[in-house]
Structures are given as C-alpha cells and as structure tokens.
Backbone bond lengths (Angstrom), bond angles and torsions (degrees), N, CA, C in turn:
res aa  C-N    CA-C-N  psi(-1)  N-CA   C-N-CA  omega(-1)  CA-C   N-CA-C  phi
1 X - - - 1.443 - - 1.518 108.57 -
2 X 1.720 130.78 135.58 0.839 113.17 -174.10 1.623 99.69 -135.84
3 X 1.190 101.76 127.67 1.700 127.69 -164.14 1.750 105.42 -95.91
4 X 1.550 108.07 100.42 1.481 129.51 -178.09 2.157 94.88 -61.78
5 X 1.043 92.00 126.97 1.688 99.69 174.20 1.877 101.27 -123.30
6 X 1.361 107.68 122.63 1.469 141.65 -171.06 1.964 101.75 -47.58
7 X 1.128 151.28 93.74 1.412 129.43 -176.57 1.630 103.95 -61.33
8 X 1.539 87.49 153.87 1.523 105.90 -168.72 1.549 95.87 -76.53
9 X 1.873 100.20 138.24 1.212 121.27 162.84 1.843 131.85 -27.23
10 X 0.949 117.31 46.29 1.805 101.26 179.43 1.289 128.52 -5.52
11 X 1.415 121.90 125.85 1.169 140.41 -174.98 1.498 100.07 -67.28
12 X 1.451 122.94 134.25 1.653 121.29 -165.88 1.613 85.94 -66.36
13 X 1.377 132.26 166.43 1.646 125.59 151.18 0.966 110.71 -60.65
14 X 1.595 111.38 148.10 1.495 136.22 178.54 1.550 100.32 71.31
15 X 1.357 126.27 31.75 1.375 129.08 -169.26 1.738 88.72 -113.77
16 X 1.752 102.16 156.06 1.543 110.51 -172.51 1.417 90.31 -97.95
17 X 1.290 148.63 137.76 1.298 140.95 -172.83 1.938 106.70 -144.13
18 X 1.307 100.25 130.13 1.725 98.92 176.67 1.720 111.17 -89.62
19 X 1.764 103.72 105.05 1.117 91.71 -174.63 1.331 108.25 -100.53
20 X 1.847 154.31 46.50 0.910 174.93 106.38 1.175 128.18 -120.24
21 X 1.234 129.33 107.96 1.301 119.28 36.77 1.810 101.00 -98.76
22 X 1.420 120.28 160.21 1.408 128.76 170.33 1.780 89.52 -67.62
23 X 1.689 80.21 148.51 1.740 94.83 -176.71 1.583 89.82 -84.54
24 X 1.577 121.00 140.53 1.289 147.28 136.61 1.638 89.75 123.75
25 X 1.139 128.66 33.00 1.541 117.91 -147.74 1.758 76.94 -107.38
26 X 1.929 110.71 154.61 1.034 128.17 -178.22 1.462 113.22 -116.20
27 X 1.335 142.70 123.78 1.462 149.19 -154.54 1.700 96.67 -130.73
28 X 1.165 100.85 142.13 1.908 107.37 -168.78 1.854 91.04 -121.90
29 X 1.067 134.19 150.52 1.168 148.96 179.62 1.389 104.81 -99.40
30 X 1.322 112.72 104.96 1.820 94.57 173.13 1.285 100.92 -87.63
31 X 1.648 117.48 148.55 1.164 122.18 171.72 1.632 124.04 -110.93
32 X 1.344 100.78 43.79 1.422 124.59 -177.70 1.689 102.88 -121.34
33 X 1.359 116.78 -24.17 1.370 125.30 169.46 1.374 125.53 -72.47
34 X 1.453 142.63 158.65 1.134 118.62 166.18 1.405 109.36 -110.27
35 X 1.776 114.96 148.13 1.248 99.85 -132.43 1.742 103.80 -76.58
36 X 1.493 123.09 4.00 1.306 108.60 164.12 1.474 131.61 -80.84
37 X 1.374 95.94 16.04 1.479 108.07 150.84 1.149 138.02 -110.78
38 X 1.210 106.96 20.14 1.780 144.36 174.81 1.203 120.40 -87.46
39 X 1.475 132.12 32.96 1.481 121.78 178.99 1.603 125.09 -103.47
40 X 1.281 122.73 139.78 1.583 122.45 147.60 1.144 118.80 -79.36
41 X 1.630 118.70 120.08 1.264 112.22 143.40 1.416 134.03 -67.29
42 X 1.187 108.04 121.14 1.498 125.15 169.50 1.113 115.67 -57.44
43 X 1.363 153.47 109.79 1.726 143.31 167.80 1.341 114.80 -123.39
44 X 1.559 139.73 135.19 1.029 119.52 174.18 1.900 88.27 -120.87
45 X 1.576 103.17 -178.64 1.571 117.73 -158.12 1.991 88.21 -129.88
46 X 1.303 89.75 145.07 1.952 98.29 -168.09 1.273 118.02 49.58
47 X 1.399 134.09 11.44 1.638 120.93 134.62 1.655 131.33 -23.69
48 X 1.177 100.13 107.46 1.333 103.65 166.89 1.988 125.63 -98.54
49 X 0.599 102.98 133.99 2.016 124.75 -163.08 1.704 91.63 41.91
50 X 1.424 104.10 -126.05 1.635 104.71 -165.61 1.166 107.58 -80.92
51 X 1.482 90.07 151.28 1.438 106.16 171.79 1.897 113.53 -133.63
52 X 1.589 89.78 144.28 2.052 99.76 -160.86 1.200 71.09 -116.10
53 X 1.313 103.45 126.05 1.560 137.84 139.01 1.834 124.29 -81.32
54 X 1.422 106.08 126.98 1.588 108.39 172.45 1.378 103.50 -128.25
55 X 0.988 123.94 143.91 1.599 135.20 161.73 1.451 116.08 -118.32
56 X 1.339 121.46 80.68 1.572 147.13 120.03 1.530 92.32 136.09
57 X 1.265 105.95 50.96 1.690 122.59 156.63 1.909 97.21 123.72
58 X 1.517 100.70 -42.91 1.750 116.43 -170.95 1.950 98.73 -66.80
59 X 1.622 85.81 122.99 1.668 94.73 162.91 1.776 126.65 -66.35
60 X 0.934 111.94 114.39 1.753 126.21 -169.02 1.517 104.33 -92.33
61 X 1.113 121.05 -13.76 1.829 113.15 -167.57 1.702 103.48 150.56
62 X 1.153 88.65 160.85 2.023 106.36 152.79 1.401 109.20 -137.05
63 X 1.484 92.55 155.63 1.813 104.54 177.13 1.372 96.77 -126.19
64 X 1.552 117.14 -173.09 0.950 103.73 168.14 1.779 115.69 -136.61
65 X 1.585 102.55 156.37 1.585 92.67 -166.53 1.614 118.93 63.28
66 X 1.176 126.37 -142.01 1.659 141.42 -179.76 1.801 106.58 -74.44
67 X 1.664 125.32 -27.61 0.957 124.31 -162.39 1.740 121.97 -62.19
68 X 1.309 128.51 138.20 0.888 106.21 164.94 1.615 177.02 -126.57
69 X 1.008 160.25 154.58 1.487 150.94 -136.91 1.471 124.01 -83.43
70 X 0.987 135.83 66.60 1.700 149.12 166.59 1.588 91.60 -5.58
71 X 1.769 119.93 111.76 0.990 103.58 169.11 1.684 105.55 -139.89
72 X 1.736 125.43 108.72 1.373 132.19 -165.86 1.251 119.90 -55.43
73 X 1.566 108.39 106.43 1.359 122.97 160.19 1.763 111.70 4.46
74 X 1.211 111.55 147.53 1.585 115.41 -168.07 1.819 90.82 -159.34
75 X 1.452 137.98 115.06 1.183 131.81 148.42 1.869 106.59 -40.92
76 X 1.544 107.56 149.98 1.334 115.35 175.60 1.465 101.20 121.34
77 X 1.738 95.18 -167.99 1.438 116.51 -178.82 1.142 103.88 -117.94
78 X 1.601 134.65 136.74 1.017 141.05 -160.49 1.495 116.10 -148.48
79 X 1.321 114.84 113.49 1.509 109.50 165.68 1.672 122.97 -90.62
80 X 0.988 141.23 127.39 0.980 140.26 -172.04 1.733 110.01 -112.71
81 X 1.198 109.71 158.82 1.738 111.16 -139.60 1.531 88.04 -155.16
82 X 1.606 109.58 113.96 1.243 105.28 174.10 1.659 125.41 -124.39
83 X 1.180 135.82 127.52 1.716 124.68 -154.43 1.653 114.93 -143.44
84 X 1.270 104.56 115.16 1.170 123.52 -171.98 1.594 128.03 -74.20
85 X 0.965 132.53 159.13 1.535 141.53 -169.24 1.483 104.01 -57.29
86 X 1.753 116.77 -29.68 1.219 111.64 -173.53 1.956 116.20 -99.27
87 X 1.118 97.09 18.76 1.821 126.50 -155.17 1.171 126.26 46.51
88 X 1.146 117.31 33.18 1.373 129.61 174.66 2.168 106.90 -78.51
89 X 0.747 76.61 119.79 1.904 86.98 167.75 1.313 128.55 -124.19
90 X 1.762 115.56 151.32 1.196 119.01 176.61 1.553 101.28 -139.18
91 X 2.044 101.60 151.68 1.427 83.04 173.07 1.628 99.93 -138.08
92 X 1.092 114.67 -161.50 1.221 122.74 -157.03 2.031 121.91 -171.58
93 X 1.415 119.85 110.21 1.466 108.41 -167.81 1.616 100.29 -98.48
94 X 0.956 108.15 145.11 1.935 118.57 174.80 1.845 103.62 -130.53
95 X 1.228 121.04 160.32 1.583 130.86 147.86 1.180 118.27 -85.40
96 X 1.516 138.86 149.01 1.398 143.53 97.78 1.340 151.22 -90.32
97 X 1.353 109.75 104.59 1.681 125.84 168.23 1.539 118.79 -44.88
C-alpha cells in the first residue's frame, strides 16, 4: 500500500521558517541510550544573525543564522518557537514518547 504524503508548505521568501524538526513529527525515547545522546536539532531556513529558541514558552538556546541547536529529548507535547535577530518568528508542534 502506498500512502501519498502532502509536500511541506514553502516558506514565502524572506520568511523565518522551522526547518527541523517537521511539524507533527513523533520522536520515541530509547531507554537503552543515555539521555545525552538524546538530542534534536533545532534548524530553521532564512534566519538572519541569532536565533533564540524556546520550547513551550521556556528559552532552550540560540544558534546562529541556519546552524543548529542540540536540544534534549523531553517526553510530552511541545511547541517549539523560533526568533530571529530581525523579530521575525516561526513555530512548530512535535511529540515525545
């Protein structure tokens, strides 16, 4: 059976866009890992200078430009919120199991 998946929306140009993690995306915790080997990188696409990352209002880091921010696995629902030097923001919700 082969299951058609929708391509993701394009960021208008000059738009701040979260390009990791994909929005609705589901992350499993192995618990055979230790968890500092448990990270998402955060990346967003047309960032300009720094960029502050929060995950579900709380600031997690900045990177800078496109680069991106190691941020440790957390069970829950999480929106992640990303905002640029020029205040432009984008956000984005994911799971962890």
């Amino acid at each position: 059976m082969t299951v058609a998946i929708a391509p993701q929306r394009r960021a208008a140009a000059g738009a701040l866009a979260i390009h990791h993690p994909p929005a609705g995306a589901t992350y499993l915790i192995d618990p055979t890992l230790r968890p500092d080997f448990q990270a998402l990188p955060l990346r967003a696409r047309g960032a300009t200078g720094r960029v502050e990352w929060f995950v579900n209002d709380t600031p997690v880091g900045v990177s800078l430009g496109e680069a991106p921010l190691a941020w440790p696995l957390a069970r829950g629902s999480h929106t992640i919120q990303a905002r640029d030097t020029n205040g432009r923001s984008a956000s984005t919700r994911i799971i962890v199991k």
